[in-house]
N, C-alpha and C positions, 0 to 999 in steps of 0.2 A: 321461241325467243332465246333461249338458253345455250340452244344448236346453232344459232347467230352469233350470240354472244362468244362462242367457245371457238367458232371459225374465225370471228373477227379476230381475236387475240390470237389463234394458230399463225393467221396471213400476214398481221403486223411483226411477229418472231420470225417467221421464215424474211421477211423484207429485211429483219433486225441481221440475220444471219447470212442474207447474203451483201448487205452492205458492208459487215466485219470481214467477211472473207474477202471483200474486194481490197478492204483496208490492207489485210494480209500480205495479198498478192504484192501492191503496190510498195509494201515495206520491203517484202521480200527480193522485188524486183531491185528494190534501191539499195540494198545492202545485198545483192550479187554484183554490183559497181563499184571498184574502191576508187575514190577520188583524188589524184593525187597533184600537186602543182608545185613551184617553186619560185623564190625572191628572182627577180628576173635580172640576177647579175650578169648577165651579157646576153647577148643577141636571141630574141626565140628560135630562132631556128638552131641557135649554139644548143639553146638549154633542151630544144625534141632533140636532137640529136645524140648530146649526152646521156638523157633519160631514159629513153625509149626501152633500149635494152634492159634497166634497171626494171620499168614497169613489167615488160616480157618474162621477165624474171619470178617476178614478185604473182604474174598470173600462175606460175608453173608451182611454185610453192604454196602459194594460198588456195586454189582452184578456184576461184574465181576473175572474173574481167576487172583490168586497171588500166583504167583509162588516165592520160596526162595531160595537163591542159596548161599552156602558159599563163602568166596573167601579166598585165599591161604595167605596174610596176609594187614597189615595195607594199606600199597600206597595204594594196589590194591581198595580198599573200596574208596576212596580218589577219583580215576580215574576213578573208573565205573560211581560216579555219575556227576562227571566236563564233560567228557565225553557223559552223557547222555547213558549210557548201562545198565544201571536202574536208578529202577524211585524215590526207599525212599532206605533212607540207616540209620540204628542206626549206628552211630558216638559216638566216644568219646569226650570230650569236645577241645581238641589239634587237632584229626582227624579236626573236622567241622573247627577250622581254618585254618587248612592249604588247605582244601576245598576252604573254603569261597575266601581264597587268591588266589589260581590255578584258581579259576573259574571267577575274577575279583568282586567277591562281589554277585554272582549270586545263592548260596545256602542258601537256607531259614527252619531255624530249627520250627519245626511245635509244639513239646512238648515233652515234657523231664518227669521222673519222679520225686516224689515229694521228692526223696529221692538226688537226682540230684541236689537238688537247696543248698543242704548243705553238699556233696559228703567230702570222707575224703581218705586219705591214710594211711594205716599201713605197720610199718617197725618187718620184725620176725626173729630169732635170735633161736639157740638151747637153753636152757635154762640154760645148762654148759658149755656156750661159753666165760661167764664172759663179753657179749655186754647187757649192759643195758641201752646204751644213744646212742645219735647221734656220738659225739666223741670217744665212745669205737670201732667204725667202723674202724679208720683212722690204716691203714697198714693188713686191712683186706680185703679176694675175696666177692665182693657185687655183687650182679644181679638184675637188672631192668626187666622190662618186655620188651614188643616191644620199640624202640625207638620211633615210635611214639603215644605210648600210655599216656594218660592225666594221672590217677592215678596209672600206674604201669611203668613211667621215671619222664616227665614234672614235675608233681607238688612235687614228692619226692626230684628231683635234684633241683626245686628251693628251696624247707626247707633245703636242705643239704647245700644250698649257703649263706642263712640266717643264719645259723648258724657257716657262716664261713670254711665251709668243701668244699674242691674242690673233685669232687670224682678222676677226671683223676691229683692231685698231693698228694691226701690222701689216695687212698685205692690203696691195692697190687695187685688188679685185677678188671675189670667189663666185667660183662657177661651180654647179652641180651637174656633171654628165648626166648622171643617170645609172649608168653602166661601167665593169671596169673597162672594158675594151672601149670605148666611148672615150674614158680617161686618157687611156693610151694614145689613141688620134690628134686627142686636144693639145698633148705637149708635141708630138711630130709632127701637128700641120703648125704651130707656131701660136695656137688661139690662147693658151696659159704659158707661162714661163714652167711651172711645176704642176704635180702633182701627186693624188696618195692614191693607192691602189690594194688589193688584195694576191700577195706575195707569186700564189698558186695560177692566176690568170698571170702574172709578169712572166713566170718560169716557161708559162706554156708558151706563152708569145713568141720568148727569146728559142725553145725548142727547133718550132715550128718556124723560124725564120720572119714571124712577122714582124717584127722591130729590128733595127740595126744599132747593136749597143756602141757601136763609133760612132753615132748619130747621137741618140738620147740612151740613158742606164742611169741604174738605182744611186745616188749617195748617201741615203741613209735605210737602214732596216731599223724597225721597233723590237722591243724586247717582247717574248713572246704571250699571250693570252689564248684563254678558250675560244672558240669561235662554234661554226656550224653544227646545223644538228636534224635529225630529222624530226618531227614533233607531230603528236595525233591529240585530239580532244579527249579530257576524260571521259567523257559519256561514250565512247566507243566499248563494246562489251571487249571485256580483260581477255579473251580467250582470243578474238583476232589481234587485239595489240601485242599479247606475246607472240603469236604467231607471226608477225610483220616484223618484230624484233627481232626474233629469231632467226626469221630467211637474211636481216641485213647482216647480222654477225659470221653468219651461215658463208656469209663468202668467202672464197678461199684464191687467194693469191697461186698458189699450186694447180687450183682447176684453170683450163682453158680460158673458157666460157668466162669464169667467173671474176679472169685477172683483165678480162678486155674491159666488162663492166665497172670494174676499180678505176682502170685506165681513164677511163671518158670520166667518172665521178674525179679525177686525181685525188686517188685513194690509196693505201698500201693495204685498208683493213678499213672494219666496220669493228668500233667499242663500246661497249657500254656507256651510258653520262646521265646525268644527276642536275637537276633543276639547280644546285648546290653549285654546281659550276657555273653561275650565268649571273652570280652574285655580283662579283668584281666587275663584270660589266656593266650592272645597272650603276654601280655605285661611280664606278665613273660617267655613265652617261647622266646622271645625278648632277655629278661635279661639274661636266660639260654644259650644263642647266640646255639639256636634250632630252629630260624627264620632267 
């Protein structure tokens, strides 16, 4: 009986032991994966395209597989990482607060670019539209980008408050693209008279030839805010978040390699940033009663 009793409990610990090790395996397997995605400010195959190389990147510095994955629009970026069903997420500066607030305080922005710490919005207009101010808007169809995007709604509807412009008792319509490039189409095919945008997708546009500023271009630019950032959950172990910090600061404008990756990010640099900086944005999306 005793030889019974002493096997039965041997064969339930070895059961015990190998169900933990499976447990193991499968943590282990999931944290050889880093999950990464982004607010889907223009086209998915814009954002693989930009990315891709970032993640390539980030497999050569961390050793392990980073997979990228688009998501279908804003919340969703928001809930994958409060959630925890990935692991870093480039955020907008609006996104990471309403993050930061869904998750109780528990998303942590790792670095932002340099061009982020002074981020701006512009508002564009046909050019014989006869809108050359903020006020020439008022009884005109405007479009924002997503709602909850920082430099294509948040920071344009709080200048448009500042200046005294309600958009829902001054203009004859608002539309939400979605997208900035989306934004863009809306004022060249003729479907809004205006709109606000994020400064960095306008630059690229006019680079790249795809707008014609004899057609449509900016008349007004905002003064400048924080914007973008990358952000991971706290419960990620501190030893890969410095590690993933580290490779984005780690890039260098002087390397080859590392200045194409800047390029597609329109980056000059990866800095440091502080939950501290994303202050001023709540408190006007507050203001904007978008909190």
């Amino acid at each position: 009986m005793p030889n019974a009793f002493l096997s039965k409990i041997l064969s339930s610990a070895f059961i015990g032991l190998l169900a933990l090790s499976a447990t193991l395996a499968t943590n282990a397997h999931a944290q050889a994966t880093l999950r990464v995605t982004t607010i889907p400010e223009e086209a998915a195959t814009e954002q693989v395209r930009k990315f891709t190389p970032l993640a390539n990147y980030l497999e050569k510095q961390l050793g392990m597989k980073v997979q990228f994955t688009p998501v279908t629009d804003y919340p969703a970026a928001v809930e994958s990482l409060v959630n925890k069903k990935v692991d870093v997420v480039w955020f907008g500066g609006f996104t990471f607060v309403q993050a930061s607030i869904r998750s109780g305080g528990k998303i942590m922005p790792l670095a932002q670019r340099e061009e982020d710490t002074k981020f701006q919005s512009v508002f564009i207009a046909k050019t014989n539209s006869g809108i050359k101010t903020l006020a020439d808007m008022k009884g005109k169809q405007v479009s924002f980008g997503s709602q909850s995007s920082t430099s294509g709604h948040l920071m344009p509807r709080s200048f448009l408050l500042q200046a005294s412009i309600d958009p829902e008792k001054d203009f004859k319509r608002i539309a939400y693209s979605g997208a900035h490039d989306a934004t863009i189409a809306s004022v060249v095919s003729g479907k809004v008279d205006a709109a606000a945008l994020d400064i960095t997708v306008w630059k690229k546009f006019v680079a790249e030839n795809k707008v014609n500023t004899q057609d449509v271009n900016v008349f007004f630019t905002t003064a400048p805010y924080f914007n973008y950032n990358w952000s991971v959950h706290a419960d990620m172990p501190a030893d890969l978040r410095e590690k993933i910090k580290a490779a984005l600061l780690a890039l260098n404008p002087a390397n080859p390699e590392h200045a194409e990756i800047l390029k597609l990010n329109r980056a000059t640099r990866y800095v440091p940033t502080t939950p501290e900086n994303y202050k001023g944005l709540e408190s006007a999306a507050r203001s904007a009663g978008l909190l």
